[in-house]
C-alpha positions in Angstrom: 172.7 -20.1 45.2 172.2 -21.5 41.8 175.0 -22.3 39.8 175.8 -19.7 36.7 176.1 -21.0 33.2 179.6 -20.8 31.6 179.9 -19.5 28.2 180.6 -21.6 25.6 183.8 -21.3 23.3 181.4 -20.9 20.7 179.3 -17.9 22.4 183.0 -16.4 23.1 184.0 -16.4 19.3 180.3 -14.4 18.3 181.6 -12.2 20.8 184.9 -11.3 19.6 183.9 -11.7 15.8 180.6 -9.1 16.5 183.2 -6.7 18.2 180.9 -7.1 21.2 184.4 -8.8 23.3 183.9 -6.5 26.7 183.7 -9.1 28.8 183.8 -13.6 28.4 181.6 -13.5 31.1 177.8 -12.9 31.6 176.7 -9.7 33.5 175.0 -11.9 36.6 178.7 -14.4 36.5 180.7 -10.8 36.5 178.7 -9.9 39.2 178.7 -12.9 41.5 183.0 -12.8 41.0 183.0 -8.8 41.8 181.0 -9.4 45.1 183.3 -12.2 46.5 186.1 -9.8 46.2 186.5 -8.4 49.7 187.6 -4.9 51.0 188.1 -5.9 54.3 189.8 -9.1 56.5 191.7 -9.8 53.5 194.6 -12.6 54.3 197.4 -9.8 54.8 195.4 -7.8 56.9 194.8 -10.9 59.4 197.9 -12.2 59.3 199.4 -8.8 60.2 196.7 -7.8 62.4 197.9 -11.1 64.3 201.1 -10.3 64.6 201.3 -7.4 65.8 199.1 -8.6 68.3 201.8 -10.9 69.4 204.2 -8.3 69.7 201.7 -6.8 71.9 200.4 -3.6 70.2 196.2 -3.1 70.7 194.5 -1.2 68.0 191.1 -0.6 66.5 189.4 -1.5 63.5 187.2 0.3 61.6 187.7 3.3 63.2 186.5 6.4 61.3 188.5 8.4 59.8 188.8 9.7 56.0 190.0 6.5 53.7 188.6 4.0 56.2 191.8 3.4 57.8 192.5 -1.0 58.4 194.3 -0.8 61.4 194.8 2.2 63.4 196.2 3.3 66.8 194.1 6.2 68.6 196.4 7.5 71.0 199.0 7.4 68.9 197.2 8.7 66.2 198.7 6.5 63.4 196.1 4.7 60.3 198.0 1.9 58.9 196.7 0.9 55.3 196.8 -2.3 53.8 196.9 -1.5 50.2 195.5 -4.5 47.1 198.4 -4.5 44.3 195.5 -4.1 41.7 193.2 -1.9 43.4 195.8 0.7 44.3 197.6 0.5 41.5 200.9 -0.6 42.1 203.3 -0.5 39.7 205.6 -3.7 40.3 202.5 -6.3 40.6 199.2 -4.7 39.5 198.1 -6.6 36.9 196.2 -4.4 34.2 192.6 -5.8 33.4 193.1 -7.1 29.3 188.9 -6.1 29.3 187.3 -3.1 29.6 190.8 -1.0 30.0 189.1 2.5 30.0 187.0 2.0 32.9 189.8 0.1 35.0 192.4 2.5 34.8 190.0 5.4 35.4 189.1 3.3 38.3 192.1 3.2 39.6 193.2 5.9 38.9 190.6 7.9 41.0 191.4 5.1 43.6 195.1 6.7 43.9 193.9 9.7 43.9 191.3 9.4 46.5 194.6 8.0 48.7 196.7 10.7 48.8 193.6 12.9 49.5 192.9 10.8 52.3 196.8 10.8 53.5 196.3 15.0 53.0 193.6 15.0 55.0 195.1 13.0 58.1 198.1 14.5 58.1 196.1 17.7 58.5 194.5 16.1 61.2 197.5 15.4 63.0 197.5 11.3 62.4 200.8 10.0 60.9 199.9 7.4 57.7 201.5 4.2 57.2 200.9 2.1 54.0 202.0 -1.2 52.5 201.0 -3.2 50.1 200.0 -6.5 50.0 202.8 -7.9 48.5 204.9 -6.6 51.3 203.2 -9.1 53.6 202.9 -11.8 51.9 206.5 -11.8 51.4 207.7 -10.8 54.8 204.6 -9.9 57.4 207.3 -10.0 60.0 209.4 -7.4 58.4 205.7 -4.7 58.0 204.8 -5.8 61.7 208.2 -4.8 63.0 208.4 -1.4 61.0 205.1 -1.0 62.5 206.2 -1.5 65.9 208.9 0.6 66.1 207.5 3.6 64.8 204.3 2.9 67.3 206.7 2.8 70.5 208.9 5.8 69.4 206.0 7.7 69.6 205.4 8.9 73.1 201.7 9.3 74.3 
């Protein structure tokens, strides 16, 4: 892939100064970044999906149900989310986009939204919801992975 040219300092100041400041970067350099931005096998999904391998749980991936569950367990009909700080908006570290803030929030915004229609919808369907956020396993996987575990054993089959 070729390389994409950086805007200048010089380019960025036109920008601001024509009132034409939506974004530093060009539309093909915003869209390479946006596409390397993945929506699943993110690190906290692995690293918990390996652990509570090690404890011994066995679970499906990409199993469909409404919200696209990341880990779930069939018979014991629980969807465990792994929720991005920014892209579910949480409030202690989602960072707010300094760019383009109309679109971003109405972003996500409808992306909170379109969870807890999804949790609606699975509970209606009889699947108990679990949900973390990243920063939850990043600072203690172990802790997530053992709430996990003992709610999937306390449910009987």
């Amino acid at each position: 892939m070729k390389a994409l040219k950086k805007s200048t300092a010089r380019e960025e100041v036109i920008q601001r100064k024509t009132g034409n400041a939506m974004d530093v970067l060009t539309k093909e350099q915003r869209s390479y970044n946006m596409s390397q931005i993945r929506g699943k096998n993110t690190k906290p999904e692995i690293r918990l999906r390996k652990l509570l391998w090690a404890l011994g749980l066995r679970y499906r991936l990409y199993y469909r149900l409404p919200g696209k569950p990341d880990i779930v367990f069939v018979k014991k009909k629980i969807a465990v989310f792994v929720d991005g700080c920014f892209w579910h908006g949480c409030e202690a570290h989602g960072t707010k986009p300094k760019t383009n803030k109309k679109f971003w929030n109405k972003k996500i915004q409808s992306n909170i939204d379109r969870d807890r229609k999804n949790i609606k919808r699975l509970e209606e369907m009889g699947w108990k919801v679990l949900r973390f956020w990243e920063h939850d396993i990043k600072k203690s996987a172990e802790n997530v992975a053992a709430k996990i575990y003992k709610i999937v054993i306390e449910i009987n089959d």
